[in-house]
DOVODO-406943 format. One record per residue (C-alpha): x, y, z; residue number from 1. Coordinates in nm, 3 decimals, padded with zeros to 5 digits. Example, Ala and Ser with C-alpha at 12.3 -4.5 7.8 and 13.67 -1.06 7.14 Angstrom:
residues 2
<r <01.230; -00.450; 00.780>; 1>,
<r <01.367; -00.106; 00.714>; 2>,
This chain:
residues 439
<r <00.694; 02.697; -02.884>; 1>,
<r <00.483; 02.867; -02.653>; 2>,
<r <00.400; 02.739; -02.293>; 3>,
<r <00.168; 02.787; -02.058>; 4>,
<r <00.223; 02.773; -01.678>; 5>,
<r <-00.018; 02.582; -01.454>; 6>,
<r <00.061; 02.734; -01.063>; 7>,
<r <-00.035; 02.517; -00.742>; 8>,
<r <-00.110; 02.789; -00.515>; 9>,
<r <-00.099; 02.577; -00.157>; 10>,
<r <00.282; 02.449; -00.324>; 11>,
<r <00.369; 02.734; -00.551>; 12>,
<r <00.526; 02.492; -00.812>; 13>,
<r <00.530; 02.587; -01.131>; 14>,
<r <00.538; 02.304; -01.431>; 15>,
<r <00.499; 02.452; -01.810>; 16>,
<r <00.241; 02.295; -02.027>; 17>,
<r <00.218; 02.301; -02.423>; 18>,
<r <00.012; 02.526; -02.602>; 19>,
<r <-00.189; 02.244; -02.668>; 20>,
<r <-00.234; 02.189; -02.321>; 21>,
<r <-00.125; 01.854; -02.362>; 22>,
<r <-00.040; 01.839; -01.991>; 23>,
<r <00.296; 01.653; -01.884>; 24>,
<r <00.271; 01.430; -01.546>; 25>,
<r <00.302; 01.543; -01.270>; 26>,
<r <00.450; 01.493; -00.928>; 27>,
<r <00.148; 01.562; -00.695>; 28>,
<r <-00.253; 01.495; -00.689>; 29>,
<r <-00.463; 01.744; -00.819>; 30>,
<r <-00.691; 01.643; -00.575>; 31>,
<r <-00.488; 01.756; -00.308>; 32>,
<r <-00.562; 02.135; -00.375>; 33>,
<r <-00.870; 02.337; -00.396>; 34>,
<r <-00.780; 02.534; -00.651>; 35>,
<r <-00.475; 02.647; -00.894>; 36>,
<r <-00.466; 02.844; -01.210>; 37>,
<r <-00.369; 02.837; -01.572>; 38>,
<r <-00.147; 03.148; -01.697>; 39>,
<r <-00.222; 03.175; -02.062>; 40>,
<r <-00.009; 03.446; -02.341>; 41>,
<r <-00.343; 03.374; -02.576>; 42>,
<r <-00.691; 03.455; -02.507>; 43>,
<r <-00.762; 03.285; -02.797>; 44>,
<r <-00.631; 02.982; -02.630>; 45>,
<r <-00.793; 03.000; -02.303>; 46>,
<r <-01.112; 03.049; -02.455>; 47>,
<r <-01.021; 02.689; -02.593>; 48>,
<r <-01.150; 02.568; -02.251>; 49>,
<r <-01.471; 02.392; -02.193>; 50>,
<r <-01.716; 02.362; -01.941>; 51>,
<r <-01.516; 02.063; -01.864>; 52>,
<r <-01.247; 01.951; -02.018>; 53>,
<r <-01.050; 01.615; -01.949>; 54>,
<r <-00.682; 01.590; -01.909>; 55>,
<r <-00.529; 01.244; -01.834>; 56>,
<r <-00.186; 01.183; -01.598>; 57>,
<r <-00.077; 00.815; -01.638>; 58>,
<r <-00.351; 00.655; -01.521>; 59>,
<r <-00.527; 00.953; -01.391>; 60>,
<r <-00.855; 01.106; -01.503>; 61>,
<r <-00.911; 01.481; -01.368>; 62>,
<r <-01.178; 01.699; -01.492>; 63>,
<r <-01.073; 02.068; -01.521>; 64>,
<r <-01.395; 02.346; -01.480>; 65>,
<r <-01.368; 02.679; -01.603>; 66>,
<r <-01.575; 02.877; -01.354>; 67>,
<r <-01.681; 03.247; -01.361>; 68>,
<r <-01.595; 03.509; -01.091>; 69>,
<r <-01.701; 03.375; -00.784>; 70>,
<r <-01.616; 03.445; -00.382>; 71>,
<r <-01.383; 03.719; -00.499>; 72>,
<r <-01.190; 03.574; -00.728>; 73>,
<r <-01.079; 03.786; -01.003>; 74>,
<r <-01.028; 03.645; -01.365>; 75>,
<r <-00.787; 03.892; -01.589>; 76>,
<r <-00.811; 03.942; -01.926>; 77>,
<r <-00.577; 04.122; -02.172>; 78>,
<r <-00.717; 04.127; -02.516>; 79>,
<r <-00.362; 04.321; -02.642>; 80>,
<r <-00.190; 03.934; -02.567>; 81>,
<r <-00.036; 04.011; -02.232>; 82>,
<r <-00.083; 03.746; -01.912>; 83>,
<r <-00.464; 03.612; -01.887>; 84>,
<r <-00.559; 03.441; -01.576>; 85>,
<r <-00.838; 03.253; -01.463>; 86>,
<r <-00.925; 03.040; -01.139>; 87>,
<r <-00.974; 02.657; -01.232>; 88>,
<r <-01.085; 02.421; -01.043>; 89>,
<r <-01.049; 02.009; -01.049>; 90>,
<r <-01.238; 01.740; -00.938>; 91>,
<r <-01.126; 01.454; -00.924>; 92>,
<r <-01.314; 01.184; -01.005>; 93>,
<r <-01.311; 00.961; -00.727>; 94>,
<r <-01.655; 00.761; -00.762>; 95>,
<r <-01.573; 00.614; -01.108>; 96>,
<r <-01.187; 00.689; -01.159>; 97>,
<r <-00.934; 00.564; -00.868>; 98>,
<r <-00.674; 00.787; -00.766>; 99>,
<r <-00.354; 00.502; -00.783>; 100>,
<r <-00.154; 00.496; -00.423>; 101>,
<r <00.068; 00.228; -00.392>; 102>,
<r <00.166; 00.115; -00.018>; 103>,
<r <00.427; -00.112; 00.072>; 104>,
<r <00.473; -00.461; 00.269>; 105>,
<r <00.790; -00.526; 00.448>; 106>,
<r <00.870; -00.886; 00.553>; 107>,
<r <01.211; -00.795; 00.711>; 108>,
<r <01.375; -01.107; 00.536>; 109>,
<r <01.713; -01.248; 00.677>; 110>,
<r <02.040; -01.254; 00.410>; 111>,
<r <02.319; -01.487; 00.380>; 112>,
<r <02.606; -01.344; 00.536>; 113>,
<r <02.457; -01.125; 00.781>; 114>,
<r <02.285; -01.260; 01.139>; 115>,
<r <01.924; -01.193; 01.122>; 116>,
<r <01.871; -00.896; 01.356>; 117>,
<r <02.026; -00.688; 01.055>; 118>,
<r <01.700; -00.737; 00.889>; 119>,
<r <01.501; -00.533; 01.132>; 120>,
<r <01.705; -00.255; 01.128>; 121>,
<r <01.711; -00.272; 00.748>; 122>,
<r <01.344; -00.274; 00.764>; 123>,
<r <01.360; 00.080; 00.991>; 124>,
<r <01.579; 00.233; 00.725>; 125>,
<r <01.355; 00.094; 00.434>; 126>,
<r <01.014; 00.246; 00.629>; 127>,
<r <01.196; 00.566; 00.636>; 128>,
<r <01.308; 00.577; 00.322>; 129>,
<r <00.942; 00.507; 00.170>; 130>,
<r <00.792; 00.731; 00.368>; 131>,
<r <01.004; 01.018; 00.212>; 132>,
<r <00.915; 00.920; -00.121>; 133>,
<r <00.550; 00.939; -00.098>; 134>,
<r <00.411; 00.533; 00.008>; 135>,
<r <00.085; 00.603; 00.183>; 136>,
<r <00.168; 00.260; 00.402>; 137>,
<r <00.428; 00.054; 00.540>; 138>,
<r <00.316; -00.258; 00.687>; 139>,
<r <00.520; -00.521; 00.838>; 140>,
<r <00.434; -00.895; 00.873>; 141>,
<r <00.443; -01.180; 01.136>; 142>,
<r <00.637; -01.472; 01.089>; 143>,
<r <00.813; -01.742; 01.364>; 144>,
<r <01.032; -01.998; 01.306>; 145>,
<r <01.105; -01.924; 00.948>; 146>,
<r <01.476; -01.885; 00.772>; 147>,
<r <01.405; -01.643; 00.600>; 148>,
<r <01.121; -01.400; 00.718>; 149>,
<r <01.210; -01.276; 01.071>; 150>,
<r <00.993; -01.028; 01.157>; 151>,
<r <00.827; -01.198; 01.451>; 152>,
<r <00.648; -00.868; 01.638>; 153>,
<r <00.443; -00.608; 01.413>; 154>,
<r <00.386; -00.441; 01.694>; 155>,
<r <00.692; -00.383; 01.865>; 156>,
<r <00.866; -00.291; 01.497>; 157>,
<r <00.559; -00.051; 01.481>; 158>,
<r <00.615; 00.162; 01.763>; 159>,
<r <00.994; 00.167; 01.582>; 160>,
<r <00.876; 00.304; 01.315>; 161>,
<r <00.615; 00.527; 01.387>; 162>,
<r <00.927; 00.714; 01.622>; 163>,
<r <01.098; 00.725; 01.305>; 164>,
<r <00.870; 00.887; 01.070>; 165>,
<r <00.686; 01.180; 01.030>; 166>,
<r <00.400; 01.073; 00.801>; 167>,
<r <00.339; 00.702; 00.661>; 168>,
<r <00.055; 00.539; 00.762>; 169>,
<r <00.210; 00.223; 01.010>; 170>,
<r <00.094; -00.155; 00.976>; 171>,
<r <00.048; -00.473; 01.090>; 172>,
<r <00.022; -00.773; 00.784>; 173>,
<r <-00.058; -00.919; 01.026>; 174>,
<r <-00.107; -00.979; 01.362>; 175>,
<r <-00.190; -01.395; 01.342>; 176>,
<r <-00.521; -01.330; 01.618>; 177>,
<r <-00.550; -01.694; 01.693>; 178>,
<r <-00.241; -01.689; 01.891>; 179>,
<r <-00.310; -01.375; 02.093>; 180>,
<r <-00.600; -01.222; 02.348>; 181>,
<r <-00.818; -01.013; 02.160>; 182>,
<r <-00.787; -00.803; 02.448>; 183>,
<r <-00.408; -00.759; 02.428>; 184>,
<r <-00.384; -00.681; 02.102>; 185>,
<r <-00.631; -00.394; 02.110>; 186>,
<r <-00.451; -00.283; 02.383>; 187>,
<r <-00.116; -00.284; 02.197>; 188>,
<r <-00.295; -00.077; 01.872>; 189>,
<r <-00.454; 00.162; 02.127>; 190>,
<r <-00.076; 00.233; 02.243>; 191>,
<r <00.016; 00.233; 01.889>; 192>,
<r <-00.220; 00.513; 01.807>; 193>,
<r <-00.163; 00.737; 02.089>; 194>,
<r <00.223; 00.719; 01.993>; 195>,
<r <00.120; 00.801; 01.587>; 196>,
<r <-00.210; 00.950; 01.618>; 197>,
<r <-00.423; 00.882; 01.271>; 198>,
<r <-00.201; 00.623; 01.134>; 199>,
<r <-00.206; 00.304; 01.235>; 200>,
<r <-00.324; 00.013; 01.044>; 201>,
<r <-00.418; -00.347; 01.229>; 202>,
<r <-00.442; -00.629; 00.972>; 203>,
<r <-00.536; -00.920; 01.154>; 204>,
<r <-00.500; -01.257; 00.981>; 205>,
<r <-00.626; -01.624; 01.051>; 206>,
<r <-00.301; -01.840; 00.971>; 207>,
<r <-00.075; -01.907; 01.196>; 208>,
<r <00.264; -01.734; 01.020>; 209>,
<r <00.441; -02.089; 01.105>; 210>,
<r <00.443; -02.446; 01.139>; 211>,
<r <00.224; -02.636; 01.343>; 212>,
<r <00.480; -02.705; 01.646>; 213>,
<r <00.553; -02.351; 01.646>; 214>,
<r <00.227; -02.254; 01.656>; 215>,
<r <00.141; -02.448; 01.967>; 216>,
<r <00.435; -02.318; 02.113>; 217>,
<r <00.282; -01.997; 02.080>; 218>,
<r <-00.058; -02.074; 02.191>; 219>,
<r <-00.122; -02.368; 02.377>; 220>,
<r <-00.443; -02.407; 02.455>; 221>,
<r <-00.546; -02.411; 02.068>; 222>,
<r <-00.917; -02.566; 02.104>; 223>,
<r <-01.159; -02.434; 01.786>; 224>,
<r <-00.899; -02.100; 01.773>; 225>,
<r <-01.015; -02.115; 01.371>; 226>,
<r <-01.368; -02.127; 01.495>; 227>,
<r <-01.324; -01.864; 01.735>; 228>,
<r <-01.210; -01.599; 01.506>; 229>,
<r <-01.534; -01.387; 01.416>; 230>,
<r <-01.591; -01.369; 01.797>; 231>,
<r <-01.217; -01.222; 01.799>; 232>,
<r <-01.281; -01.010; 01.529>; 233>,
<r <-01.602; -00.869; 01.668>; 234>,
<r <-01.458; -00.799; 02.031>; 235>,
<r <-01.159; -00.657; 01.861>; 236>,
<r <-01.351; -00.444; 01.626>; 237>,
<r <-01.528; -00.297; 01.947>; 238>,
<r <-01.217; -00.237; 02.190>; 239>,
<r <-01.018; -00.104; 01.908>; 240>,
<r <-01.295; 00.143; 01.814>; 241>,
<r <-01.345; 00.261; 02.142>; 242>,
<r <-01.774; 00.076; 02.156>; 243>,
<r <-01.874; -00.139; 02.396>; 244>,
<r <-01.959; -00.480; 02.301>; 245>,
<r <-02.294; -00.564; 02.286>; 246>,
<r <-02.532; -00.615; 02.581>; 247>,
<r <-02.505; -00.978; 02.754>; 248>,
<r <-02.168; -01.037; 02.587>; 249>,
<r <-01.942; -01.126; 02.926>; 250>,
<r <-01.696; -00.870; 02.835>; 251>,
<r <-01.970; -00.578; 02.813>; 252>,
<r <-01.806; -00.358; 03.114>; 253>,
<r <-01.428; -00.366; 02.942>; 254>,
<r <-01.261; -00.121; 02.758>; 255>,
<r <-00.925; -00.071; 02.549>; 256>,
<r <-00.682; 00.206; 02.685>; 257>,
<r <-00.577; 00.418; 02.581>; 258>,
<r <-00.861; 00.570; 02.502>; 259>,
<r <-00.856; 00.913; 02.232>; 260>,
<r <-00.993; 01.110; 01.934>; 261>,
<r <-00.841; 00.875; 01.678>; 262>,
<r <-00.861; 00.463; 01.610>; 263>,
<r <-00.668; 00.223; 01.428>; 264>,
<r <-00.812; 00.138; 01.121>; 265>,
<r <-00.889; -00.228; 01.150>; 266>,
<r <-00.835; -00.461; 00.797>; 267>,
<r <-00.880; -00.823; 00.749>; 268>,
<r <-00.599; -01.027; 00.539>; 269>,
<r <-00.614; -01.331; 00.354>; 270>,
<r <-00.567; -01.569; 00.050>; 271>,
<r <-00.932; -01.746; 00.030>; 272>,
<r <-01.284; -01.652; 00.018>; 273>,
<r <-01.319; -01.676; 00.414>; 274>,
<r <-01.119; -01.389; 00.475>; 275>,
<r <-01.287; -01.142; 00.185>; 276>,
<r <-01.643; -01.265; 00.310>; 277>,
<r <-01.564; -01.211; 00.712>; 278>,
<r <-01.409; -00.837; 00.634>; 279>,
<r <-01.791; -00.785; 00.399>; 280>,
<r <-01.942; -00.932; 00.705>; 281>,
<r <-01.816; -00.675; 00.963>; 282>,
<r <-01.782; -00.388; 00.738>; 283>,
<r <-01.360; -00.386; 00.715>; 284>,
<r <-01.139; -00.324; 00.451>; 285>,
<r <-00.999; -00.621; 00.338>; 286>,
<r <-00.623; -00.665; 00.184>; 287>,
<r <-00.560; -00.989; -00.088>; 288>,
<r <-00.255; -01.180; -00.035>; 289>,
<r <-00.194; -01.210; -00.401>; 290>,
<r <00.157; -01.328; -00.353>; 291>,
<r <00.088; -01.579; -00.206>; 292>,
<r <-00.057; -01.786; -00.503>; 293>,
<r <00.042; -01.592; -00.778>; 294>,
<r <-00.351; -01.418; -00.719>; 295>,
<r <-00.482; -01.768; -00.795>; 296>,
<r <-00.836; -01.658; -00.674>; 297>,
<r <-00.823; -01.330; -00.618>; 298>,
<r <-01.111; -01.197; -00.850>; 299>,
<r <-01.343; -01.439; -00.683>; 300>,
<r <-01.258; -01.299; -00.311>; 301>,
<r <-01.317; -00.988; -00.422>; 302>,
<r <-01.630; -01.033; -00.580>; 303>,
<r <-01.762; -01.199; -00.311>; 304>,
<r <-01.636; -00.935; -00.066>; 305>,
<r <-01.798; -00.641; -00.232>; 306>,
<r <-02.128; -00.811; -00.346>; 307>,
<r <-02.184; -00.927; 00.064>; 308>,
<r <-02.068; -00.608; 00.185>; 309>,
<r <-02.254; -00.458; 00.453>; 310>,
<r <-02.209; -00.103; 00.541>; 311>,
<r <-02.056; 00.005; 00.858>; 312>,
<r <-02.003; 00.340; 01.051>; 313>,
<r <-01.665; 00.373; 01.002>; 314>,
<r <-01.644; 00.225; 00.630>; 315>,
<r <-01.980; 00.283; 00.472>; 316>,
<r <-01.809; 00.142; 00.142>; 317>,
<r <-01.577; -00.159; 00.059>; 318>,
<r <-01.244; -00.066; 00.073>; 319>,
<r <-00.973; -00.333; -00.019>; 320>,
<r <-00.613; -00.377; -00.199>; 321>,
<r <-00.395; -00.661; -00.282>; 322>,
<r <-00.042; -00.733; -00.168>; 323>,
<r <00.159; -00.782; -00.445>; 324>,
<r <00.549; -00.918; -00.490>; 325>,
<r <00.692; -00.650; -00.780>; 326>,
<r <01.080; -00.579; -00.820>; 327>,
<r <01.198; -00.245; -01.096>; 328>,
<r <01.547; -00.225; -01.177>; 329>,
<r <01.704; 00.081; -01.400>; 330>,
<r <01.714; -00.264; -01.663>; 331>,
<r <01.541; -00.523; -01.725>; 332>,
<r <01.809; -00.708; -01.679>; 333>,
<r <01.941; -00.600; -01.360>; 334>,
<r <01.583; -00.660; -01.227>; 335>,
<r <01.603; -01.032; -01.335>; 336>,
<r <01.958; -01.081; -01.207>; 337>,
<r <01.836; -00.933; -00.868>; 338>,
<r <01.529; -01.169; -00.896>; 339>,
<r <01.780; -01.494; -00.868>; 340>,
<r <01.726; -01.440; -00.491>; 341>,
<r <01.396; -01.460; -00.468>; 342>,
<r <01.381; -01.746; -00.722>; 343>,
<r <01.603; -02.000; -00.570>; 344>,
<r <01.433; -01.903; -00.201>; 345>,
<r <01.096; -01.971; -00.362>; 346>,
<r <01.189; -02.293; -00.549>; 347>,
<r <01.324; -02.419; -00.184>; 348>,
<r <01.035; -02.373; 00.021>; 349>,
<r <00.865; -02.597; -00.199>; 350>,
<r <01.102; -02.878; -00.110>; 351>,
<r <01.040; -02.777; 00.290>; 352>,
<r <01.418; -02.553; 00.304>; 353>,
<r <01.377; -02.187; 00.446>; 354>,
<r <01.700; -02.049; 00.470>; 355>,
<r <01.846; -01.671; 00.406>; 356>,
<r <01.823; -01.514; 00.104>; 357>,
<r <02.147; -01.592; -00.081>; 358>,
<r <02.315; -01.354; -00.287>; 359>,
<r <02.219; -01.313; -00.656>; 360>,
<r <02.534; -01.478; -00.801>; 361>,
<r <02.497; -01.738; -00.571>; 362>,
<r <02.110; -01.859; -00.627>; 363>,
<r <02.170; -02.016; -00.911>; 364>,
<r <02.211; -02.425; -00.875>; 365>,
<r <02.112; -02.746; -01.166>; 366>,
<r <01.745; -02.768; -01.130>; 367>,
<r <01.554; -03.076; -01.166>; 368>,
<r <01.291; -03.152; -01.437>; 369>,
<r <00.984; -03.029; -01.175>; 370>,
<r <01.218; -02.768; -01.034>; 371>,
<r <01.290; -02.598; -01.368>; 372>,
<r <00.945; -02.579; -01.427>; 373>,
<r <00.876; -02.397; -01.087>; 374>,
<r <01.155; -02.156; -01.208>; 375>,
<r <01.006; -02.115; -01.577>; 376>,
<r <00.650; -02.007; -01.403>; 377>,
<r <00.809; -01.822; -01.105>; 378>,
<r <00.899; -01.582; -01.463>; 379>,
<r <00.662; -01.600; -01.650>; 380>,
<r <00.374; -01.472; -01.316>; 381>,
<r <00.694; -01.243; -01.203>; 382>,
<r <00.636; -00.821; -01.205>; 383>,
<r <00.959; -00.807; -01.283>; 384>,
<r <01.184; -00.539; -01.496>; 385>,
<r <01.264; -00.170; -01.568>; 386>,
<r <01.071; 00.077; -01.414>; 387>,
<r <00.851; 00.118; -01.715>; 388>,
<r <00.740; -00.268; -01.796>; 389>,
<r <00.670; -00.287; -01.390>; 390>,
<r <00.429; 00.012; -01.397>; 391>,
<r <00.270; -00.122; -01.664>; 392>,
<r <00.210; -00.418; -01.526>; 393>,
<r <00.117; -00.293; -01.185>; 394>,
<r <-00.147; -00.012; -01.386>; 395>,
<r <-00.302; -00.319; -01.521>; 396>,
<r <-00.357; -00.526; -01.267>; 397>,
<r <-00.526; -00.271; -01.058>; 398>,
<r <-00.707; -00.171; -01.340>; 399>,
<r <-00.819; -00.540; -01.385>; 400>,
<r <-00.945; -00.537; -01.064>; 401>,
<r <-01.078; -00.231; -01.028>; 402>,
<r <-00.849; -00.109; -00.728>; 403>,
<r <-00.719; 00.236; -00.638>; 404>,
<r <-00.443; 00.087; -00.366>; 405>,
<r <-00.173; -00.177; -00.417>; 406>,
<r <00.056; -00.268; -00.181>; 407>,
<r <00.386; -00.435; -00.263>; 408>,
<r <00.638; -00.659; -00.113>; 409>,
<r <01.005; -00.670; -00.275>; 410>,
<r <01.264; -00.912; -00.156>; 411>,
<r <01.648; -00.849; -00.243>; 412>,
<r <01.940; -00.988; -00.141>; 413>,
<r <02.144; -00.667; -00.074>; 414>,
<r <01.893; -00.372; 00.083>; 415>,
<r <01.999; -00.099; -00.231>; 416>,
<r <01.820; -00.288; -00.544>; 417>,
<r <01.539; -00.322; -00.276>; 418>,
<r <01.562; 00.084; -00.202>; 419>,
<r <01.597; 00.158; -00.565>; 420>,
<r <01.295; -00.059; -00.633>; 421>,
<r <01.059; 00.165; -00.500>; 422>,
<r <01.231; 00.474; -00.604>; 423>,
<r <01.121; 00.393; -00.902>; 424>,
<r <00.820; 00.315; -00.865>; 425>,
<r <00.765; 00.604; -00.641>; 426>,
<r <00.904; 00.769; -00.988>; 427>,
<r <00.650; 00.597; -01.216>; 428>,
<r <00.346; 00.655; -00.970>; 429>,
<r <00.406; 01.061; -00.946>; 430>,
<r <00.435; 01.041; -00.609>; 431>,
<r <00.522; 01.358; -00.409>; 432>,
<r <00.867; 01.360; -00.194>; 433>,
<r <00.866; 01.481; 00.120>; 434>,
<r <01.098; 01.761; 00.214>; 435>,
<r <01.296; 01.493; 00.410>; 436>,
<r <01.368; 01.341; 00.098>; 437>,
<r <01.421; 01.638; -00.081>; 438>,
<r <01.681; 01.792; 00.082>; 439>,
């Protein structure tokens, strides 16, 4: 058969293509480059071209324009069957068709067997690892007093990170504001961002990541702190962004520092309609927990934040993702075996126990009547299963809800199924390996 060779000229890979041109997938964005070209052994089959001609990659939708001579660039022809080549451009398009990027949400849960600050370290080596296969985020939540979920300071495991990579964008999912100075904690992002300049996230959330008790412990002077939270919002939206609050507010005269040429990029998390309409409100993105409840309401929230939407400076359109719980296996069945952890540690908290994940072969225990139940829905709402069955499911659910980000969580008991989790999804999703990685 005879191929075709489509060239990236910024990457100089090659990848054949069918005579056809039905393309294969592949690894990178076409967006990413301004301009490659087709190498053709049939005139006849370049002139097959139109104005614009659409190609699909998975889920992808690029438009491919055959364009004349322009700025100096040369198109070839051989009419006696030798090499023809042509400058093509591609556009993606980005106002109608989202580009998929899939991010990733690290709880830095605690295992049986091994004491708990083993989790943060496994959560540097996880950030590293997804940042060499492609994840466009890694962000890390806030949690105290919990069995299971100990990573207690985004911020601190932030800086870690951001040492440690070259390129991910860094998070916070989130930073609990009620508990904190807005003050502080745009003083801590402003840090952040002068330590990874252009890639720093700062989800701030309104729950309080813990039990009551714990929460007082952590803030005890807790008068109206739910009712406070636009005001936090706003004075953090200013001292993060480097504005001045406005005129007459008492805080007027005080900035964040470090100052610089770049900003966090603020979001606003949560489960419920408050959060979705607060983040329209201020013009922020705004992240779904959709793990949380299985996305019980999540089309709703998201309605409601892009209908109220009003524009700001910084994000003159909604921009907004869900956080989604998704474990790929090389089987189906390893996947579901692997699951057990996550089952039996969901099925607890429901009876008020929040202990280490236990391993696998150990999760299993008799349910009761209600329990079995749980377990029976936990499966059925799961994203759970070879690479292929969880990319479908993942495709579909953005799709559904018309989003061109997800970002998901993974629990396993042992860090490797979690690793290979998202190198397969990394797989699945095209994404592009950095040389890291590679090598």
């Amino acid at each position: 058969m005879e191929h075709n060779h489509l060239f990236f000229i910024d990457h100089r890979i090659e990848h054949p293509v069918s005579a056809d041109f039905d393309f294969p997938k592949l690894p990178v964005y076409l967006s990413k480059f301004d301009a490659y070209r087709i190498q053709s052994p049939s005139f006849d089959l370049f002139q097959g071209f139109k104005d614009a001609r659409a190609f699909r990659f998975g889920e992808i939708l690029y438009i491919l324009q055959h364009r004349r001579t322009t700025g100096g660039r040369s198109k070839e022809r051989n009419l006696h069957g030798a090499i023809i080549t042509d400058w093509l451009y591609a556009s993606s398009l980005s106002e109608s068709i989202p580009l998929m990027k899939l991010s990733v949400l690290d709880q830095s849960t605690a295992a049986k067997g091994r004491t708990q600050d083993t989790a943060i370290r496994e959560t540097l080596e996880l950030a590293k690892h997804c940042d060499a296969l492609g994840y466009h985020r890694y962000w890390v939540s806030e949690h105290h007093n919990s069995g299971n979920i100990v990573g207690t300071a985004p911020e601190i495991l932030m800086a870690a990170i951001a040492a440690t990579t070259p390129r991910i964008r860094i998070g916070s999912a989130g930073v609990m504001l009620p508990h904190y100075s807005a003050l502080k904690v745009a003083e801590q992002f402003r840090v952040l961002e002068a330590i990874a300049p252009g890639r720093i996230d700062l989800g701030i959330g309104r729950a309080p990541g813990s039990d009551q008790l714990t929460s007082y412990a952590l803030n005890p002077n807790p008068q109206n702190v739910h009712d406070q939270f636009p005001r936090q919002v706003q004075e953090l939206q200013c001292w993060v962004s480097g504005q001045p609050l406005p005129e007459g507010h008492p805080f007027h005269k005080i900035a964040a520092q470090p100052t610089g040429p770049t900003t966090p990029e603020m979001w606003v998390l949560g489960s419920s309609d408050y959060g979705a309409q607060l983040a329209a409100y201020f013009g922020l993105p705004y992240a779904f927990a959709y793990f949380f409840s299985d996305g019980f309401g999540v089309e709703q929230a998201l309605e409601l934040y892009r209908k109220n939407y009003r524009p700001s400076e910084k994000n003159p359109k909604p921009i907004c993702t869900i956080c989604v719980w998704a474990l790929a296996a090389d089987t189906e069945e390893e996947a579901l075996f692997q699951f057990k952890s996550r089952e039996r540690a969901m099925i607890d908290r429901k009876q008020g126990i929040r202990q280490a994940l236990m391993p696998p072969e150990e999760a299993t225990r008799p349910y009761s009547p209600a329990e079995l139940a749980m377990a029976e829905k936990l499966h059925r709402k799961a994203i759970v299963g070879s690479s292929e069955q969880v990319t479908t499911r993942l495709t579909a659910l953005a799709k559904s809800l018309d989003l061109d980000e997800l970002v998901v969580v993974t629990w396993t008991y042992d860090p490797a199924p979690r690793h290979r989790s998202y190198e397969l999804l990394a797989q699945a999703f095209e994404m592009e390996k950095t040389e890291a990685h590679s090598s």
